[in-house]
LUMDO-60780 format. One record per residue (C-alpha): residue number from 1; x, y, z; residue in one letter. Coordinates in pm, 1 decimal. Layout:
   num          X          Y          Z   residuo
   NUM          X          Y          Z         A
...
END
This chain:
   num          X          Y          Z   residuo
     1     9576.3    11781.6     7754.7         X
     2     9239.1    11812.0     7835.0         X
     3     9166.2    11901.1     8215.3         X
     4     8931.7    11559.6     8263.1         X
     5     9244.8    11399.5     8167.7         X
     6     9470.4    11575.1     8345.1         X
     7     9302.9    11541.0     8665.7         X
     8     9275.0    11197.5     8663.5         X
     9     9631.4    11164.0     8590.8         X
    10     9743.8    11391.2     8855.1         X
    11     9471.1    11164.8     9107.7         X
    12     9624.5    10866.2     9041.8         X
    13     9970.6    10969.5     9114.5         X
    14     9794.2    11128.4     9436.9         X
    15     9594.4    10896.1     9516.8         X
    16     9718.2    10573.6     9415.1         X
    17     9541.8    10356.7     9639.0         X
    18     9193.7    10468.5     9467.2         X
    19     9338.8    10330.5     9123.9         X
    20     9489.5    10005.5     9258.1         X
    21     9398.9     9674.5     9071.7         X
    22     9145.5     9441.1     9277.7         X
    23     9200.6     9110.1     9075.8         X
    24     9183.3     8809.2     9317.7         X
    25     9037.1     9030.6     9610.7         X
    26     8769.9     8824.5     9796.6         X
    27     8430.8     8986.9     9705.2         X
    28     8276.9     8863.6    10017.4         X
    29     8235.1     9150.4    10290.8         X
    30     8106.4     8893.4    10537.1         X
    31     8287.3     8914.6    10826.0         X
    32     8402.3     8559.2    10807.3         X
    33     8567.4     8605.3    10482.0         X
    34     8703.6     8933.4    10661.5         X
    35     8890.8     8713.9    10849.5         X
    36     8980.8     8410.8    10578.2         X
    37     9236.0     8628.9    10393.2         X
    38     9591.7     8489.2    10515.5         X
    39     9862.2     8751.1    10618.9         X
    40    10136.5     8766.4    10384.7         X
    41    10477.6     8607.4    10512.9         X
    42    10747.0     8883.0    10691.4         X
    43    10965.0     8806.6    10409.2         X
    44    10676.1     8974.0    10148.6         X
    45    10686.0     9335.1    10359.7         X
    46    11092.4     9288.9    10404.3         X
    47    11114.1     9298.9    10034.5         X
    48    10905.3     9571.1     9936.7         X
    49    11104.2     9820.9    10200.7         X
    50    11379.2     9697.0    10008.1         X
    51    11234.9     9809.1     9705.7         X
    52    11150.5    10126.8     9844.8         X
    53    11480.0    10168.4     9963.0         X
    54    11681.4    10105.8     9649.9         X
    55    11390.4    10326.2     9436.3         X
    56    11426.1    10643.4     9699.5         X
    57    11824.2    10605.4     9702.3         X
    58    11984.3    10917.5     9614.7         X
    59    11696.9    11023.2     9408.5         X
    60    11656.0    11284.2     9656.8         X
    61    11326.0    11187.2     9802.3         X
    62    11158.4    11393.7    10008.7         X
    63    11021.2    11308.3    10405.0         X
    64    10752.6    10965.5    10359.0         X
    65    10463.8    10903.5    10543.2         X
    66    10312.3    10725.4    10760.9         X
    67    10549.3    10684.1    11076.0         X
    68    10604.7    10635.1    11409.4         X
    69    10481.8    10953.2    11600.5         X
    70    10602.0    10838.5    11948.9         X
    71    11011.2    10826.9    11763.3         X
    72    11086.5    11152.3    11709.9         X
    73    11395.4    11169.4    11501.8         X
    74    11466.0    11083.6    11077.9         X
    75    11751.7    11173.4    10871.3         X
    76    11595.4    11322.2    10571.6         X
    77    11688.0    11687.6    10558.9         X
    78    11523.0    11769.3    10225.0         X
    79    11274.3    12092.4    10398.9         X
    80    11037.1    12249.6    10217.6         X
    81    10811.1    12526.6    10380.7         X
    82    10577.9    12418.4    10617.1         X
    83    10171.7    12447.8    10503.8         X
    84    10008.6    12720.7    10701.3         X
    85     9773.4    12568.6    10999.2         X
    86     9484.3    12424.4    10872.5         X
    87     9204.1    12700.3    10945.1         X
    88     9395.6    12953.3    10665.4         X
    89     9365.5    12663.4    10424.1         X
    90     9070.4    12498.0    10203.1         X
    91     8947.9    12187.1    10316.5         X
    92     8918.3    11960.3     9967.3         X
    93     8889.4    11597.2    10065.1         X
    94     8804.3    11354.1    10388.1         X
    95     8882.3    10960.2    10326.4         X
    96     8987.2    10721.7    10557.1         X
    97     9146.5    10411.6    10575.4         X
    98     9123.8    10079.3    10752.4         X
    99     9350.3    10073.6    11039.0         X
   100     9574.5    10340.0    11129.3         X
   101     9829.1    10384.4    10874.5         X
   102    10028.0    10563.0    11153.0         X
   103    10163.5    10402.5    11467.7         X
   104    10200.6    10594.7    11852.9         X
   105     9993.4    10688.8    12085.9         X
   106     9716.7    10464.9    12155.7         X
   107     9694.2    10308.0    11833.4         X
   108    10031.1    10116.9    11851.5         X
   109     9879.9     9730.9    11821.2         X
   110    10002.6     9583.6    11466.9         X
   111     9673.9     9436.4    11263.4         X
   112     9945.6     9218.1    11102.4         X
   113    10120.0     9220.5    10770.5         X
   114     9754.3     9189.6    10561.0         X
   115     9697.2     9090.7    10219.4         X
   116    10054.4     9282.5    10079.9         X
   117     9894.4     9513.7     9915.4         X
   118     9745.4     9736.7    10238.7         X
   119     9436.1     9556.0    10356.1         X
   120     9394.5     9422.4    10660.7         X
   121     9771.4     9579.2    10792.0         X
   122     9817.8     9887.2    10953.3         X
   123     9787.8     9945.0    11302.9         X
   124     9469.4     9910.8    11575.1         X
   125     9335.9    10097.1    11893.5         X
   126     9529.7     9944.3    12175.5         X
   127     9276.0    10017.8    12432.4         X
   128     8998.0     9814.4    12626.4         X
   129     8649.2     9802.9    12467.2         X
   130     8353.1     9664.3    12644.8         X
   131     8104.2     9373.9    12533.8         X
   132     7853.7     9640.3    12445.7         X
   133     8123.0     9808.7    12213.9         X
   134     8150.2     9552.4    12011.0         X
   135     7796.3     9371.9    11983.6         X
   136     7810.8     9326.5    11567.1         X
   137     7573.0     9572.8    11394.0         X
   138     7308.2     9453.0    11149.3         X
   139     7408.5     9475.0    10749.8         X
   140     7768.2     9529.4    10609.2         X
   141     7924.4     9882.6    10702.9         X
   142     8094.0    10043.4    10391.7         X
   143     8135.8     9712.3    10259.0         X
   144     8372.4     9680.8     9952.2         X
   145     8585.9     9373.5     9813.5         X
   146     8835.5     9412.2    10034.6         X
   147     8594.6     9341.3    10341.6         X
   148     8345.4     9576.1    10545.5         X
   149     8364.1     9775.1    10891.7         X
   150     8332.3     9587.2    11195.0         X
   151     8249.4     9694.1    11558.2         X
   152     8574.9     9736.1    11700.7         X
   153     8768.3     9848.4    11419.2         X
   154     8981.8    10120.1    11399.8         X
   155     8998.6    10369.2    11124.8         X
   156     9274.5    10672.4    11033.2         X
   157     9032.8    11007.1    10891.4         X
   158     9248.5    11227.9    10692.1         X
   159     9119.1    11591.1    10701.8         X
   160     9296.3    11710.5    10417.7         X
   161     9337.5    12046.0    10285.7         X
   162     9460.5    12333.1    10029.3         X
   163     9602.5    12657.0     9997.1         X
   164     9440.5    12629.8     9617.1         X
   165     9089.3    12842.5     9598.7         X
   166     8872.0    12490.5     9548.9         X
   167     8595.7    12352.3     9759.2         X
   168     8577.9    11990.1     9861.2         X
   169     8512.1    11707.1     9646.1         X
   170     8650.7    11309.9     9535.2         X
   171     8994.5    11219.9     9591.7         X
   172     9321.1    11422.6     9604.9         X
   173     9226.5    11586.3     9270.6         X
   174     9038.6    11771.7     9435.3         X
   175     9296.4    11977.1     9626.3         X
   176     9404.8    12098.7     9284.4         X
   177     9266.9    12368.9     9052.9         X
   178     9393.1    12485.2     8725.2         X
   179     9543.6    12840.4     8832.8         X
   180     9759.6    12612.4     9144.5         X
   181     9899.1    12282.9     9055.0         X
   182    10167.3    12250.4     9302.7         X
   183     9911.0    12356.1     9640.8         X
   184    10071.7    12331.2     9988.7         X
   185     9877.2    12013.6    10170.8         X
   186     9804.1    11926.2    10508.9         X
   187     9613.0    11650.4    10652.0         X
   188     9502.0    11691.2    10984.0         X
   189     9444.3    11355.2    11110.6         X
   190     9227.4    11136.7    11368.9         X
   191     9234.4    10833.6    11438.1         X
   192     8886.4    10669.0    11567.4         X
   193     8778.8    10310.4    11705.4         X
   194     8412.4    10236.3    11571.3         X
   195     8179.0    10082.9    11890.5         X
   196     7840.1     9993.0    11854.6         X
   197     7716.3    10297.7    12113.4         X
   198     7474.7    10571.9    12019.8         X
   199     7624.1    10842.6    12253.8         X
   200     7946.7    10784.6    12086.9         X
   201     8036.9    11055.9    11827.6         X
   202     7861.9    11082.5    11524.0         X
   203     8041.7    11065.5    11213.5         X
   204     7817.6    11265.6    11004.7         X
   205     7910.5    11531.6    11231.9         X
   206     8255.5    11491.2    11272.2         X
   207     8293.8    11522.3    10875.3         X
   208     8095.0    11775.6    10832.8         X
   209     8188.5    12106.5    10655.6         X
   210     8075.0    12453.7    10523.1         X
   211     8251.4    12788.5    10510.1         X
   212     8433.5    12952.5    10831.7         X
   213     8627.8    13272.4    10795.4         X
   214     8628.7    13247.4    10454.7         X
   215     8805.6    12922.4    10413.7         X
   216     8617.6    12573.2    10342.8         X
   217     8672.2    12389.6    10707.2         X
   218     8584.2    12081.3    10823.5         X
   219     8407.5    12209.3    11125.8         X
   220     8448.5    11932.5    11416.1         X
   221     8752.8    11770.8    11418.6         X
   222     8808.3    11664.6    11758.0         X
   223     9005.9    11865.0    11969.9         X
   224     8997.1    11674.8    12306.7         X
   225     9236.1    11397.4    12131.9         X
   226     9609.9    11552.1    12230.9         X
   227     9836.1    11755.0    12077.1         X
   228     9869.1    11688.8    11739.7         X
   229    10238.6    11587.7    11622.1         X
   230    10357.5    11775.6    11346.2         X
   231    10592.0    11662.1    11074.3         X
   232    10689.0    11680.4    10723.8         X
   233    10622.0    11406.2    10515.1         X
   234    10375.9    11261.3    10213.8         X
   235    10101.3    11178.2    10005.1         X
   236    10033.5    10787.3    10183.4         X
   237     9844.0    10492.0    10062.9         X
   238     9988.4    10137.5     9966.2         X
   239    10085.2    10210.3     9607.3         X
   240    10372.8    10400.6     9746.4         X
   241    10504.2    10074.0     9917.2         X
   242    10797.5     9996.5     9670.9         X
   243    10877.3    10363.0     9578.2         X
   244    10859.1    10752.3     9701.9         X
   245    10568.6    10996.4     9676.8         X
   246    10666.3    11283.7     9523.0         X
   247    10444.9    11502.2     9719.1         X
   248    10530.8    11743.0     9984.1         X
   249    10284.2    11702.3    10284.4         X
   250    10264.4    11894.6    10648.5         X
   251    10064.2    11657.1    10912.2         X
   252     9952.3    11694.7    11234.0         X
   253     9831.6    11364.4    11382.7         X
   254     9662.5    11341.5    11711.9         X
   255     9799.1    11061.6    11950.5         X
   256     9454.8    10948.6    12111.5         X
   257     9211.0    10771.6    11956.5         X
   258     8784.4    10904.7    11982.4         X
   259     8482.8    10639.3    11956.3         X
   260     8231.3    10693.9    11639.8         X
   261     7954.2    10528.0    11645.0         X
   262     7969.3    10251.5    11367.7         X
   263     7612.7    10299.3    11248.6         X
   264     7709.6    10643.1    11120.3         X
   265     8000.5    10569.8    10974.0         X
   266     7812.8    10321.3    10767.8         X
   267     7531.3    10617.0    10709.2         X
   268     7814.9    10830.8    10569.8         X
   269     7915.8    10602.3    10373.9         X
   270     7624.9    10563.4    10137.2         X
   271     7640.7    10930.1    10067.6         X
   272     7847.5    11171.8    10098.0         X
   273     8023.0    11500.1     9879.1         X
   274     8383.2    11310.3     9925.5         X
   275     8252.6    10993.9     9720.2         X
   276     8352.6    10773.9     9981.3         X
   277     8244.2    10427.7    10042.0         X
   278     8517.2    10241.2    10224.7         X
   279     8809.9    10194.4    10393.3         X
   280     9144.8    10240.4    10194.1         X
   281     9401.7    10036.6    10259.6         X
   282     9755.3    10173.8    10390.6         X
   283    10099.9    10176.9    10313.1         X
   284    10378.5    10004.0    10498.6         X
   285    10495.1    10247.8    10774.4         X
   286    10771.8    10391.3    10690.6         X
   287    11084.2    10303.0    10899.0         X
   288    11411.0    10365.7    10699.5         X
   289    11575.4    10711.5    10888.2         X
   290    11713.3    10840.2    10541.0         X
   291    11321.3    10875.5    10453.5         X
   292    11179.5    11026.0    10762.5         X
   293    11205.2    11384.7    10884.6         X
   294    11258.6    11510.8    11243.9         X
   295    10900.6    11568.2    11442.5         X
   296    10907.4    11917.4    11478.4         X
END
């Protein structure tokens, strides 16, 4: 198989979200038709943790992600070795998605049950924001069919990175290289509510990255934001809501949430070496206790 081919299959099993059919997706990023899309019932989410449930049973599934970070126990025991930290690792890929796909810490307010497929679910910053913060912006911020960014919003950044020799690019794939298929991953992860203030963080700089100590880093991830909580899981994104990812993933997510400003976000957006141009959508968190690992 050729390697073009190969990566791309290997992405979309990564990465599933990124190959995800749009059909009947409003194409409106306005934010009224941000708000027109009608939450699926409970019964719709119910179901597909049932199908994820009977498709992970004894199959011998490995720790899912995302999950509660403030409940600190699970019952899958399936370890695998844990990725070394972060700064002895490649960073290969920065996306983020639309809401926190994790709940704790101070992003613990449900968005709702969204669209079913991961838009417009997930979980919010459950904090105070002034009248200033969230004065709307002028033009669409990393609009897509799913909807744009909105002052106010709150977004999950995965950091994620390799022990394969690679250097950051699109999508999971990148993580990958042809002498390492099977990399150890970690994401480090920040969660970050988008206000309409130019002395809050810029995003530009908070993705940026070059070489440190030999490794690829992403060079300012926050580090006034808690201690991250550490825990084995998985790959995330809402094409995993009805079955298991395969992948073996060490995170460290940070309980407390940092303000970007949302006119950078929306400047990173429309260029950057990640390919990124919107917010993913997320999958279900994970609840079931034969499908979650202990928080170290």
């Amino acid at each position: 198989m050729k390697k073009s081919k190969l990566m791309t299959l290997v992405t979309a099993v990564l990465f599933p979200v990124a190959f995800m059919p749009t059909a009947g997706m409003a194409e409106s990023s306005s934010h009224g038709a941000h708000e027109a899309h009608d939450a699926v019932a409970d019964s719709v989410i119910s179901h597909q943790r049932s199908k994820l449930a009977k498709n992970t049973k004894g199959k011998g599934f490995g720790p899912q992600s995302p999950r509660d970070i403030d409940s600190a126990t699970g019952n899958n025991n399936r370890m695998f070795s844990e990725a070394p930290a972060y700064t002895e690792m490649n960073l290969c890929n920065i996306h983020f998605h639309k809401n926190a796909e994790h709940k704790g810490g101070e992003f613990t307010k449900y968005a709702g049950n969204g669209d079913g497929h991961g838009f417009l679910s997930g979980y919010e910053y459950a904090g105070k924001l002034n009248k200033k913060d969230l004065m709307p912006v002028h033009g669409d911020i990393c609009p897509s069919k799913h909807g744009a960014l909105f002052a106010g919003d709150t977004i999950e950044v995965h950091y994620v990175h390799s022990t394969a020799n690679i250097v950051p690019g699109p999508t999971l794939g990148a993580c990958l290289s042809d002498v390492i298929k099977n990399p150890q991953l970690r994401v480090e992860t920040q969660v970050y509510v988008l206000v309409n203030d130019d002395r809050a963080a810029d995003f530009s700089k908070l993705a940026a990255h070059g070489v440190k100590n030999g490794y690829q880093q992403a060079l300012n991830i926050p580090a006034n934001t808690g201690k991250p909580i550490q825990y084995d899981g998985s790959t995330t994104g809402p094409g995993y809501n009805e079955k298991g990812s395969p992948f073996q993933v060490s995170w460290s997510v940070r309980p407390k949430v940092a303000r970007v400003n949302i006119k950078t976000v929306g400047k990173w957006c429309k260029g950057n070496v990640f390919k990124e141009d919107h917010g993913h959508g997320v999958r279900n968190l994970v609840m079931n206790p034969e499908l979650l690992s202990d928080i170290k």
